[in-house]
Every structure is written in structure tokens, then in C-alpha cells.
DRENSE-148646 format. One record per residue: x, z, y of N, C-alpha, C, O in turn; residue number from 1; residue in one letter. Coordinates in nm, 2 decimals, always signed. Example, Ala and Ser with C-alpha at 12.3 -4.5 7.8 and 13.67 -1.06 7.14 Angstrom:
residues 2
nX nZ nY caX caZ caY cX cZ cY oX oZ oY num residuo
+1.32 +0.78 -0.57 +1.23 +0.78 -0.45 +1.32 +0.78 -0.33 +1.42 +0.85 -0.33 1 a
+1.28 +0.71 -0.22 +1.37 +0.71 -0.11 +1.29 +0.79 +0.00 +1.34 +0.80 +0.11 2 s
***
This chain:
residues 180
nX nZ nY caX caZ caY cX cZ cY oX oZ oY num residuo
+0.09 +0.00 -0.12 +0.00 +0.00 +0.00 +0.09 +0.00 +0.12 +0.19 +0.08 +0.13 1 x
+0.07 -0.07 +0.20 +0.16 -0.08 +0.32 +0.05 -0.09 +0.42 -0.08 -0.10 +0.40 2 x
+0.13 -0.09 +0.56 +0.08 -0.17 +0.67 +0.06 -0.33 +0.72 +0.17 -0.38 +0.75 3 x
-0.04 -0.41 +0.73 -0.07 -0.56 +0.70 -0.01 -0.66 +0.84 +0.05 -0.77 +0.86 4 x
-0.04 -0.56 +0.93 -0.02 -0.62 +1.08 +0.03 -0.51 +1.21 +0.03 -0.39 +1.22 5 x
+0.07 -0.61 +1.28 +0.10 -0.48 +1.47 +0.19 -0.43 +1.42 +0.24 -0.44 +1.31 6 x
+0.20 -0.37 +1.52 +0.34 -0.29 +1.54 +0.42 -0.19 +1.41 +0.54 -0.17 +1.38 7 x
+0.33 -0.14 +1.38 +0.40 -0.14 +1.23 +0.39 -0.20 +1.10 +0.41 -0.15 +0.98 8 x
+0.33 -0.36 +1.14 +0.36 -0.41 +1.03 +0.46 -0.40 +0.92 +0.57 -0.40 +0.96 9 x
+0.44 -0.39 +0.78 +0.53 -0.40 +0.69 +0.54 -0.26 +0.60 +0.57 -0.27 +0.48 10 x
+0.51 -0.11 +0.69 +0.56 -0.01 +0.65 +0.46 +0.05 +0.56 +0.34 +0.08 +0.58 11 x
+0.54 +0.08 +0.45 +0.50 +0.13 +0.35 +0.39 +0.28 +0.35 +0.40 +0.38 +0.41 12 x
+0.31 +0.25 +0.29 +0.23 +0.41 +0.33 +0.21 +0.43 +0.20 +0.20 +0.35 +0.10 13 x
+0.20 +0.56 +0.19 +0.22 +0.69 +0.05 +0.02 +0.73 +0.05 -0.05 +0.78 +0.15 14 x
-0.02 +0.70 -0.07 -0.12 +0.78 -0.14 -0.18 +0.89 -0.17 -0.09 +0.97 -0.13 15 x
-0.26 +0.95 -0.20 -0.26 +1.10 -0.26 -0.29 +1.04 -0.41 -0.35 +0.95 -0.46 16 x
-0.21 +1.19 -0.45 -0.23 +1.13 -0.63 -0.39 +1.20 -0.65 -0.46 +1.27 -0.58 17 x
-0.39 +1.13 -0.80 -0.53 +1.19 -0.84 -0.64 +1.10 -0.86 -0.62 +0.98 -0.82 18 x
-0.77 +1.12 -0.92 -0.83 +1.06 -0.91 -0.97 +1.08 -0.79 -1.09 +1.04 -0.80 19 x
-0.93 +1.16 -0.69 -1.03 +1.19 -0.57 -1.04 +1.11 -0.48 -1.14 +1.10 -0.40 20 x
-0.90 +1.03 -0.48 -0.93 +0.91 -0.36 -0.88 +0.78 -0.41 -0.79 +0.77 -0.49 21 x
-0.96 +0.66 -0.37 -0.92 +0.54 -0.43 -0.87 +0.46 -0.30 -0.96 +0.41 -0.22 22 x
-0.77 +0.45 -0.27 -0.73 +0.37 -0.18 -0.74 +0.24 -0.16 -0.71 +0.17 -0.26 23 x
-0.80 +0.18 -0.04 -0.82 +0.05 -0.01 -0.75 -0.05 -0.04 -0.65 +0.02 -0.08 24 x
-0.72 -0.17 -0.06 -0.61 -0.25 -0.21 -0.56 -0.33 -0.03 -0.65 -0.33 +0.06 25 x
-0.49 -0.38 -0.02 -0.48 -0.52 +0.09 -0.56 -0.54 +0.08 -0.65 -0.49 +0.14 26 x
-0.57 -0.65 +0.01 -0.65 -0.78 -0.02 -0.78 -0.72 +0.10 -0.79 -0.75 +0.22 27 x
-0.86 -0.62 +0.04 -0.97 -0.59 +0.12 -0.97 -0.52 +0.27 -1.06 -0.51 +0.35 28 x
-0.82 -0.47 +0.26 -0.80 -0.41 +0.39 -0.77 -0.57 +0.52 -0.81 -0.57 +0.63 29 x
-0.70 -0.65 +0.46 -0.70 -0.77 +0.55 -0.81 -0.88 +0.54 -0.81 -1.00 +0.59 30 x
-0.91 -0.82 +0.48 -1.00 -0.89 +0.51 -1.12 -0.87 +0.60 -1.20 -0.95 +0.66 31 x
-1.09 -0.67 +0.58 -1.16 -0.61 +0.67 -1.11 -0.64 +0.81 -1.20 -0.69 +0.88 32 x
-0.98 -0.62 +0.87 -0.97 -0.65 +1.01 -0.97 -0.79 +1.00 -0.91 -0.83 +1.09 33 x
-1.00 -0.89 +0.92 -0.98 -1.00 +0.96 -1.14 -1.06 +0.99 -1.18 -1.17 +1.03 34 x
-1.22 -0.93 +0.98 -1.38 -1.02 +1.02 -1.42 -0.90 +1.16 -1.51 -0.89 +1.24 35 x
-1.26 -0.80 +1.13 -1.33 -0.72 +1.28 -1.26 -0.79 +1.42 -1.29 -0.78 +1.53 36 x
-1.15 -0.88 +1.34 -1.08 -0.93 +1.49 -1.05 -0.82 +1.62 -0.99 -0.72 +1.63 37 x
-1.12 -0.90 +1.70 -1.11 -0.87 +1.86 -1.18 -0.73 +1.89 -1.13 -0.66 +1.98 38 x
-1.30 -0.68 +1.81 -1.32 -0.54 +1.80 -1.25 -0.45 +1.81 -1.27 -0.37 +1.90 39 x
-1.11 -0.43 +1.68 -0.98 -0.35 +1.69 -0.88 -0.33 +1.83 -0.86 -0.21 +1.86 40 x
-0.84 -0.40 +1.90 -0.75 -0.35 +2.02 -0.83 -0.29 +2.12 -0.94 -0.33 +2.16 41 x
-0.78 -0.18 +2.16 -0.86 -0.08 +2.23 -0.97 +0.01 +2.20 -0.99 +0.12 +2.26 42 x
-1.03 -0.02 +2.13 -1.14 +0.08 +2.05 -1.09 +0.21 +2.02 -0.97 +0.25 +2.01 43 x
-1.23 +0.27 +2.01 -1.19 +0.39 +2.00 -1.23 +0.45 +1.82 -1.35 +0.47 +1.79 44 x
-1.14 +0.47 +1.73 -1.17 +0.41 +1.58 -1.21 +0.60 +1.53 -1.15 +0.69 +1.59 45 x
-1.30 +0.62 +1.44 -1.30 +0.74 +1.38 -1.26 +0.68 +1.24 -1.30 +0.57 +1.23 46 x
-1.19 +0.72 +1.14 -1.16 +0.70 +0.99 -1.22 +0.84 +0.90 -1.14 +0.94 +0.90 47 x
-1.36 +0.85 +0.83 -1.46 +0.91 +0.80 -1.35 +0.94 +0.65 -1.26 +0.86 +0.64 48 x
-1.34 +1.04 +0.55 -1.32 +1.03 +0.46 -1.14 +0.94 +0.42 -1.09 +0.88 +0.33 49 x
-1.10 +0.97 +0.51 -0.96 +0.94 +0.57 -0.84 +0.87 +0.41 -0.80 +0.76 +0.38 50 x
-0.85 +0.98 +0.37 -0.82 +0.93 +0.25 -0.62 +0.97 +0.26 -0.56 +1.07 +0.29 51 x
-0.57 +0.82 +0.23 -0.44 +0.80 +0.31 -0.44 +0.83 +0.43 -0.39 +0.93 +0.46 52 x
-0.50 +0.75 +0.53 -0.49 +0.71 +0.64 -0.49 +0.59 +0.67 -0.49 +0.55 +0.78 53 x
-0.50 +0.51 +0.57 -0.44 +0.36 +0.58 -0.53 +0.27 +0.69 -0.49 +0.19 +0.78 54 x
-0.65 +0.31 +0.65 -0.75 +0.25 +0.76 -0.70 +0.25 +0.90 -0.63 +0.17 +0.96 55 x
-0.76 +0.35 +0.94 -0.72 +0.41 +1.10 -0.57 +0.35 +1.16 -0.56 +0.31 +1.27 56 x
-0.44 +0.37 +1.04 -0.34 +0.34 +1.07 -0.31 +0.17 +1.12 -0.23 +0.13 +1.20 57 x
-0.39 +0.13 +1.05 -0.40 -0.04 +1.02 -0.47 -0.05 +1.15 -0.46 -0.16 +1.19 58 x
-0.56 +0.05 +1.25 -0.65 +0.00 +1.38 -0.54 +0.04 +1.44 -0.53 -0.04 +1.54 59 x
-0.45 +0.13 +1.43 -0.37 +0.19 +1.54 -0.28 +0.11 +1.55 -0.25 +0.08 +1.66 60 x
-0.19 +0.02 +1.44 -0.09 -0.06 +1.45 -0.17 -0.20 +1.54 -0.12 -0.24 +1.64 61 x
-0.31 -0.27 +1.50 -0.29 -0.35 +1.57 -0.39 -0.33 +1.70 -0.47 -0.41 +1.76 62 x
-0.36 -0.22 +1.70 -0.39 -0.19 +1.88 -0.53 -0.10 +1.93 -0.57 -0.11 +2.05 63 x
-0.58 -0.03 +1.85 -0.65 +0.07 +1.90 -0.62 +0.14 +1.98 -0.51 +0.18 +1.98 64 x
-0.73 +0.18 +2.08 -0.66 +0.29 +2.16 -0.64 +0.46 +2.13 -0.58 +0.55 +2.18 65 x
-0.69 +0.45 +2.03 -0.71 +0.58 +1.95 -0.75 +0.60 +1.80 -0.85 +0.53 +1.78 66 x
-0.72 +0.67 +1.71 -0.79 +0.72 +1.58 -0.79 +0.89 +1.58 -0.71 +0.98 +1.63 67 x
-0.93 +0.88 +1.50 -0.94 +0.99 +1.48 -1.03 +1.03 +1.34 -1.15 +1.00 +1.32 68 x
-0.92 +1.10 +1.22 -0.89 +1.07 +1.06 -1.00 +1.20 +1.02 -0.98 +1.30 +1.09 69 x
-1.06 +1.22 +0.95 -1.13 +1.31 +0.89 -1.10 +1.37 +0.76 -1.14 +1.29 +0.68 70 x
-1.08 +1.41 +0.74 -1.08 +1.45 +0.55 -1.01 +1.60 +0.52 -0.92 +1.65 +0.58 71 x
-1.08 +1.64 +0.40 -1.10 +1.78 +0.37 -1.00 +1.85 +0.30 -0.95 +1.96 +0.32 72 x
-0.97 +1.76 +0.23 -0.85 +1.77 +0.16 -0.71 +1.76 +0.16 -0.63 +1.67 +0.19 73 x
-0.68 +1.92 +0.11 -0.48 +1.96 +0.20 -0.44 +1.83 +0.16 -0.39 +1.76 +0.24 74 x
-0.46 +1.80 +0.03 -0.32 +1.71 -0.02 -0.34 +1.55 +0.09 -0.24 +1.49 +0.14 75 x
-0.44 +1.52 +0.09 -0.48 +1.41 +0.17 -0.43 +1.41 +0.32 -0.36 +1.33 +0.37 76 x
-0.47 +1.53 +0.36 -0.46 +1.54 +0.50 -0.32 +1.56 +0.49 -0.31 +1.55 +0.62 77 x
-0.17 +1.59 +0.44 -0.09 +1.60 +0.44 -0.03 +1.47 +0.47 +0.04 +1.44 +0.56 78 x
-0.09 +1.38 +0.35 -0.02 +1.23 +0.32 -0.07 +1.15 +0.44 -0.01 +1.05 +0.47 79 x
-0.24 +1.20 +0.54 -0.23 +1.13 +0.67 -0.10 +1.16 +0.76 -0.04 +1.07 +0.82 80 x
-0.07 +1.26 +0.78 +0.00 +1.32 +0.88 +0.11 +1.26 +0.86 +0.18 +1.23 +0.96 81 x
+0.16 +1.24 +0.70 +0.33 +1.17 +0.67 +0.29 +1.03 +0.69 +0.40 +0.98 +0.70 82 x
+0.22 +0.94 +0.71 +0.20 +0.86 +0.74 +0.22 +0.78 +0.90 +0.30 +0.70 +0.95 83 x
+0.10 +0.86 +0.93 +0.11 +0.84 +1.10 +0.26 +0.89 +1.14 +0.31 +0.80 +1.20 84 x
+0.32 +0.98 +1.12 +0.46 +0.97 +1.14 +0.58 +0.86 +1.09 +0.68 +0.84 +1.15 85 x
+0.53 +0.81 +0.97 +0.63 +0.72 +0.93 +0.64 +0.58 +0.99 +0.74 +0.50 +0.99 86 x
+0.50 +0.57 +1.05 +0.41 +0.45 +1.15 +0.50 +0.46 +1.30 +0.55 +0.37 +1.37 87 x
+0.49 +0.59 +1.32 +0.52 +0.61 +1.47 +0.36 +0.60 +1.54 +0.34 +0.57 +1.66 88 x
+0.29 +0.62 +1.49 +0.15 +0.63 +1.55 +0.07 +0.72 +1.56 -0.05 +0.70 +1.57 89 x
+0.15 +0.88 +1.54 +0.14 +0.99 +1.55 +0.04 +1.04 +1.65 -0.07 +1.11 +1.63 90 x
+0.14 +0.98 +1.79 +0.08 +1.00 +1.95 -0.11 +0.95 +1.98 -0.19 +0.99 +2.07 91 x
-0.12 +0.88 +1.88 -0.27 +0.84 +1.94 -0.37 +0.84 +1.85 -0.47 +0.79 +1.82 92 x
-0.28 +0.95 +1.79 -0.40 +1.00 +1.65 -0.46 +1.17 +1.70 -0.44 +1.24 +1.80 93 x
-0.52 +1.18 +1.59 -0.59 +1.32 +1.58 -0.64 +1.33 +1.43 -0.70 +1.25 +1.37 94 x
-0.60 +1.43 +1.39 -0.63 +1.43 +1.22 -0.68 +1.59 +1.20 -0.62 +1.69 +1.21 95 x
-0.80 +1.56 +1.16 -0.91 +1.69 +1.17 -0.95 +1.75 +0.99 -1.02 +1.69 +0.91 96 x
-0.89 +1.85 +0.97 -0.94 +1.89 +0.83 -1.05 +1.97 +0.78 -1.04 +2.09 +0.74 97 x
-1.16 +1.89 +0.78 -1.30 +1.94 +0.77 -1.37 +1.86 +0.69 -1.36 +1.74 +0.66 98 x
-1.44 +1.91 +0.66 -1.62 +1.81 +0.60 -1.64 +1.77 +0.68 -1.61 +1.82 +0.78 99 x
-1.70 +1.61 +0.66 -1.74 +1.52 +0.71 -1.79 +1.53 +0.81 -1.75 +1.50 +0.92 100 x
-1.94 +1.63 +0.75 -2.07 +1.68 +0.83 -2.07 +1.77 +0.91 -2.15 +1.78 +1.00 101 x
-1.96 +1.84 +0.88 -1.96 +1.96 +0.96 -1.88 +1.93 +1.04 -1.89 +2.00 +1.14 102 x
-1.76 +1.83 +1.07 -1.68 +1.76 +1.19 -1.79 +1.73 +1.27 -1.83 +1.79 +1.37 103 x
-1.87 +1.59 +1.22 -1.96 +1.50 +1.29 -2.07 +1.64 +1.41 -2.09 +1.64 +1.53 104 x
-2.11 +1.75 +1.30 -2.16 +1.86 +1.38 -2.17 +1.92 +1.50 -2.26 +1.97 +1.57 105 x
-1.98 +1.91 +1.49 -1.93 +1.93 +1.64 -1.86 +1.92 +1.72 -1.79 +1.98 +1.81 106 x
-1.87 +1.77 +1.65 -1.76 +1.66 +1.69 -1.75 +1.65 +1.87 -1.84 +1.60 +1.94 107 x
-1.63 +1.70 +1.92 -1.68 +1.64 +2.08 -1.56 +1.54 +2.13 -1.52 +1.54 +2.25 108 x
-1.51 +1.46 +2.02 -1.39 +1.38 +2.02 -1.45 +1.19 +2.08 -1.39 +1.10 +2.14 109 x
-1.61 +1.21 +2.03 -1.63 +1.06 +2.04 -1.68 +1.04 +2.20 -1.68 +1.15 +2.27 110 x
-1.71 +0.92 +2.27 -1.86 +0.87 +2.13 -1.68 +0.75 +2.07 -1.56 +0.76 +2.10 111 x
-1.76 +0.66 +1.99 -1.64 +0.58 +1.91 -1.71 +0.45 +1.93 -1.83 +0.45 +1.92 112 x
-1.63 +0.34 +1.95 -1.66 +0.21 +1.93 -1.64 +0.15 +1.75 -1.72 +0.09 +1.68 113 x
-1.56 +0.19 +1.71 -1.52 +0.17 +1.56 -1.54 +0.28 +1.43 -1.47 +0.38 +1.44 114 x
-1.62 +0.27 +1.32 -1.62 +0.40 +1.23 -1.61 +0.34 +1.10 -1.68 +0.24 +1.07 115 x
-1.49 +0.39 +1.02 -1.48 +0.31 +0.88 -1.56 +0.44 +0.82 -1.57 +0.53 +0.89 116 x
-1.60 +0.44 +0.70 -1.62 +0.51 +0.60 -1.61 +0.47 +0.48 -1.67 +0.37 +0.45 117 x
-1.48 +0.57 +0.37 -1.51 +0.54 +0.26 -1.53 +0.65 +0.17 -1.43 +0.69 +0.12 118 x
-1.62 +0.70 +0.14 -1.71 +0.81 +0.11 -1.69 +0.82 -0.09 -1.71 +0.73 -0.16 119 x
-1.65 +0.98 -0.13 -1.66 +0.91 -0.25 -1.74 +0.95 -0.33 -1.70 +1.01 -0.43 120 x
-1.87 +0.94 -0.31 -1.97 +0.96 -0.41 -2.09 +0.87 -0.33 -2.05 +0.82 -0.22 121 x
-2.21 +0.85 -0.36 -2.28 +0.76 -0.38 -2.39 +0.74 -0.22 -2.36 +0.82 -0.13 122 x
-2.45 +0.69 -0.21 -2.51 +0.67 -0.04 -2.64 +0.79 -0.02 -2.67 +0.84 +0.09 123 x
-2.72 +0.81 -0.16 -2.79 +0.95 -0.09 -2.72 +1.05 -0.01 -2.77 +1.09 +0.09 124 x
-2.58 +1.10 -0.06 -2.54 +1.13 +0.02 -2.47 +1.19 +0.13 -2.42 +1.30 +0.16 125 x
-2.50 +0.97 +0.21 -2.45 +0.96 +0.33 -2.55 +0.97 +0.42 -2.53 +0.95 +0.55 126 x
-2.68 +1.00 +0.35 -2.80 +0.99 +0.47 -2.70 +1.10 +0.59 -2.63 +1.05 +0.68 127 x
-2.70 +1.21 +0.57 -2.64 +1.30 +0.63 -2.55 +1.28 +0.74 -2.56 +1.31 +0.86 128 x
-2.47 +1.23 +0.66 -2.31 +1.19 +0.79 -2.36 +1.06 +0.86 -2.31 +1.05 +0.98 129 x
-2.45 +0.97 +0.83 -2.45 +0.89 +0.90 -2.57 +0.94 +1.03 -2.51 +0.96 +1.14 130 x
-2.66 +0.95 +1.03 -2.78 +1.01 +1.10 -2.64 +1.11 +1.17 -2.60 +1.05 +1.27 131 x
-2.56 +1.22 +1.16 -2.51 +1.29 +1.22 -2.44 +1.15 +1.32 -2.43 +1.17 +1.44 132 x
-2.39 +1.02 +1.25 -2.29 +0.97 +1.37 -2.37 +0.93 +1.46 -2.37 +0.95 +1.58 133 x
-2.46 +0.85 +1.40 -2.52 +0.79 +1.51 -2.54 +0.79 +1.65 -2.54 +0.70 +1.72 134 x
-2.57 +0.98 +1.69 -2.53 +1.04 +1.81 -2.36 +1.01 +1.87 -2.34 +1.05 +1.98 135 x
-2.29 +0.97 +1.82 -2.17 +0.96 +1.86 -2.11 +0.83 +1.83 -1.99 +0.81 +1.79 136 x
-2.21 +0.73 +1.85 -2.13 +0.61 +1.86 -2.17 +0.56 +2.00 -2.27 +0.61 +2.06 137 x
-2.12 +0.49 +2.05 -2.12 +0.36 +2.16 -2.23 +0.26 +2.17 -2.31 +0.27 +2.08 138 x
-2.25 +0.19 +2.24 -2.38 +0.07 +2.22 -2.29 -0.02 +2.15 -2.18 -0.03 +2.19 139 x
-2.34 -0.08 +2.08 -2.25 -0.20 +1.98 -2.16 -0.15 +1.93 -2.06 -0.22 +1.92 140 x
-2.15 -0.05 +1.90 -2.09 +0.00 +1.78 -2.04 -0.04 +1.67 -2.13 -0.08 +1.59 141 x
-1.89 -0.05 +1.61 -1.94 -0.10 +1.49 -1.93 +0.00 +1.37 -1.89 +0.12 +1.39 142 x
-1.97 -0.03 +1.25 -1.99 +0.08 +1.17 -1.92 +0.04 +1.02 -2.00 -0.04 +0.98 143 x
-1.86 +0.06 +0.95 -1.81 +0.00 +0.82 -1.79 +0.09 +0.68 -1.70 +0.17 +0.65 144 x
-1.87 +0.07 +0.61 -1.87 +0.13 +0.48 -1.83 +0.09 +0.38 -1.89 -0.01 +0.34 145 x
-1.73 +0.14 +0.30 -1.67 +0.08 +0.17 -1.74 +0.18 +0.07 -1.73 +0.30 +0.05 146 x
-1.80 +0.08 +0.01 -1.85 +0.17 -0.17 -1.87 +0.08 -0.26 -1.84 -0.04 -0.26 147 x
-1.93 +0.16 -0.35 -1.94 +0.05 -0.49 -2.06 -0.09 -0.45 -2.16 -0.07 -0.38 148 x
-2.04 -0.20 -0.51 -2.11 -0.26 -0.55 -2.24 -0.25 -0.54 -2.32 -0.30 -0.45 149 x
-2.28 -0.17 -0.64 -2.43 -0.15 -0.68 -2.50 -0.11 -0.60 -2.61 -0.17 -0.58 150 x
-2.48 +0.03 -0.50 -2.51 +0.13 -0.42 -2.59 +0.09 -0.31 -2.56 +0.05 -0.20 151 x
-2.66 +0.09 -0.35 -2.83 +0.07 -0.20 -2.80 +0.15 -0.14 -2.83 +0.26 -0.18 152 x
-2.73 +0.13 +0.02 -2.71 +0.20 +0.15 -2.90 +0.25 +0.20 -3.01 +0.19 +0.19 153 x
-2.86 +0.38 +0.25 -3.01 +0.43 +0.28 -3.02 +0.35 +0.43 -2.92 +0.32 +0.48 154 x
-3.17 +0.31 +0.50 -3.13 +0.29 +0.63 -3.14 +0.39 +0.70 -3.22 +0.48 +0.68 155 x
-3.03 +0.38 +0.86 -3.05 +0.45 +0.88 -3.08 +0.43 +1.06 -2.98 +0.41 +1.14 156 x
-3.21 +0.45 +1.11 -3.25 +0.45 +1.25 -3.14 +0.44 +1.37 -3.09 +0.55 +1.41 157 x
-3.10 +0.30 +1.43 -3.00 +0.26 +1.52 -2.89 +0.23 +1.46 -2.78 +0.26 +1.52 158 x
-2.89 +0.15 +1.28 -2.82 +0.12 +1.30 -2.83 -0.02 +1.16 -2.86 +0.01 +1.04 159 x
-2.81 -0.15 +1.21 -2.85 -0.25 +1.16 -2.74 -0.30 +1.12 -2.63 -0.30 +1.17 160 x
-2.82 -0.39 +0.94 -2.68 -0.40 +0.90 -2.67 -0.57 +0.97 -2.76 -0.63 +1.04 161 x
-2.51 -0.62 +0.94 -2.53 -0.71 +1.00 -2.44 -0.84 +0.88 -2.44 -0.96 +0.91 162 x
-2.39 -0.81 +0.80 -2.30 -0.85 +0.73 -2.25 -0.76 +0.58 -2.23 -0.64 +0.60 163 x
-2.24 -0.81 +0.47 -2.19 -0.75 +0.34 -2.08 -0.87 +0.22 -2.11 -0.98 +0.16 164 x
-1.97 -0.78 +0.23 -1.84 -0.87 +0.14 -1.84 -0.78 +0.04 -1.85 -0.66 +0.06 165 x
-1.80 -0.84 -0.11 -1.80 -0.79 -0.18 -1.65 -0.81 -0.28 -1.63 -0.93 -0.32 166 x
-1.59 -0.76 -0.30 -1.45 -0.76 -0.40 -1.48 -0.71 -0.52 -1.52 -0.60 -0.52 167 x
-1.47 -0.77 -0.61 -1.51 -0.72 -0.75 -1.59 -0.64 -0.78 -1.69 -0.68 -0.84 168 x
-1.58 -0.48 -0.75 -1.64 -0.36 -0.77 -1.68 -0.31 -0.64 -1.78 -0.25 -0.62 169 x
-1.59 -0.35 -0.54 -1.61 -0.29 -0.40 -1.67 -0.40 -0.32 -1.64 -0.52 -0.32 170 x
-1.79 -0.30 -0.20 -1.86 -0.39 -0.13 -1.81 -0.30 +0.05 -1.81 -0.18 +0.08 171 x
-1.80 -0.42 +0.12 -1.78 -0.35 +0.24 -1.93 -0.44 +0.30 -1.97 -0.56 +0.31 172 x
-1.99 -0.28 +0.36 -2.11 -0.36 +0.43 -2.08 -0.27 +0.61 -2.06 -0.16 +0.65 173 x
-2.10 -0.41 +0.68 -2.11 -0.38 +0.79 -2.26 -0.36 +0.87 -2.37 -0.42 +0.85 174 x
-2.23 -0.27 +0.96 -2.39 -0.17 +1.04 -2.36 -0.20 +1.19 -2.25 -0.17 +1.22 175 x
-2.42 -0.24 +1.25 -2.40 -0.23 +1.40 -2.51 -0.14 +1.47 -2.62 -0.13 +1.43 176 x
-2.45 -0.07 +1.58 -2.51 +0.03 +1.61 -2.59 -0.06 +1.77 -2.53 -0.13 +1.85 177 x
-2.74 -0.01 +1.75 -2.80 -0.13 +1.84 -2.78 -0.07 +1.96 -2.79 +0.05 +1.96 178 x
-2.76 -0.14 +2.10 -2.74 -0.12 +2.24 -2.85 -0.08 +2.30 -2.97 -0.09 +2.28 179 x
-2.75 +0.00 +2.40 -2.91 +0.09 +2.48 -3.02 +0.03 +2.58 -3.11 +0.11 +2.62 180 x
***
């Protein structure tokens, strides 16, 4: 797993072992900024379920104005922090070690133009964290969810899907959050 593009293109990024996080492969990671394009520079990105970091790191290399990494987990949240440092993209991060739900609760970091989530268990439930973001997105928002395949995303009020790719097992569906 590396970095695909920007300023730290090339650099290698480190995992958590185990089977609690499945990290995003390339292939789908460059395909993801390759349909967010012009979205990514300057945005302001949250990375839901952080994992690595790889996401966020991948907005911050090619030009976000900010991330801000979520996830609960020491071992995780360790392997963000060794990352963003190995990036040099330390400075314009923020890496918060909490539940989801209970960040989004009292979250006073956003609102966010950009939100990945890759969540690892099933979309009942995401009713929860999402309905919590929705207060803390931007008008045109965008919103991005990586899960399985099969998984019927719940809807959720203000926020329309607008697009879905699918990789083998994995489906990234994109939500746009509607303008005020």
C-alpha cells in the first residue's frame, strides 16, 4: 500500500495487522480520486473509520486543505500517526481516537466538504453515523462509502446518491449532500 499521487507520491504506508481492518487495494484507491478529481484540493476531508490512514493521506498529498482521521483503535490509530509522519502531512491532519458516533456527537472540527467511510460491519449500522454527519457537512458535500457488494445502504435524508463502482467484492457508492 503506498501513496498514488501529490506530494508524497510513492511512499509507502504501513497497515494494521489483523483481521479488523481491510485496507483499501490501489487499484480502488485510484480510482476513487480519479472520479473525485477537482473536489480533493482544498477540501476539507474527514476519513470516518480511518483504518491506515491511507485515504485521508491520499486527500492530503494531493492537496486538501485538511484531514481529519477517526478511528477507535490503539493499534490503528498508532499506524495513522506513523504514517502521516512518514508522508510529512502531519501539519494538516488531526487524528481523533474515538467512536465514530460519539466523535460525530461532538464533533466541532467540521462542517467538511469531503467524508470517506469505510465502516466494518454492515449499513444498518451506519443509519447512526450518517444522520449524525449530515449536520456537519457543507452544501454539496461529498460523501463516500466503501462496503461490500451486496449491502443496501439505508437512505438517508439530505443526502442523494449519485453514483456506484463496484470491484469484485467491494462497492464504492457515492452520496452528495444536497445544497441549501
Amino acid at each position: 500500500m503506498r501513496v498514488i499521487a501529490g506530494i508524497a507520491r510513492g511512499v509507502p504506508l504501513a497497515a494494521p495487522r489483523g483481521r479488523g481492518t481491510r485496507p483499501i487495494t490501489d487499484r480502488v484507491k485510484e480510482t476513487l480520486f480519479g472520479i473525485l478529481g477537482d473536489r480533493v484540493p482544498g477540501a476539507r476531508v474527514l476519513d470516518l473509520y480511518a483504518g491506515s490512514g491511507s485515504i485521508g493521506i491520499e486527500a492530503l498529498s494531493r492537496g486538501a486543505a485538511s484531514a481529519d482521521f477517526v478511528e477507535r483503535e490503539r493499534g490503528a490509530l498508532a499506524i495513522v500517526r506513523s504514517n502521516l509522519e512518514r508522508t510529512h502531512l502531519e501539519n494538516d491532519a488531526r487524528v481523533h481516537g474515538k467512536d465514530v458516533e460519539r466523535y460525530l456527537a461532538t464533533a466541532s472540527d467540521g462542517p467538511w466538504d469531503l467524508v470517506i467511510l469505510d465502516p466494518p460491519y454492515e449499513a444498518r449500522a451506519m443509519v447512526a453515523p450518517l444522520r449524525a454527519l449530515v449536520s456537519h457537512l457543507m452544501p454539496g458535500a461529498q460523501v463516500v462509502i466503501k462496503h461490500f457488494w451486496r449491502t443496501e445502504l439505508p437512505e438517508i435524508g439530505g443526502l442523494t446518491m449519485t453514483r456506484q463502482r463496484r470491484f469484485g467484492e467491494t462497492m464504492l457508492t457515492f452520496l452528495a449532500m444536497e445544497d441549501a
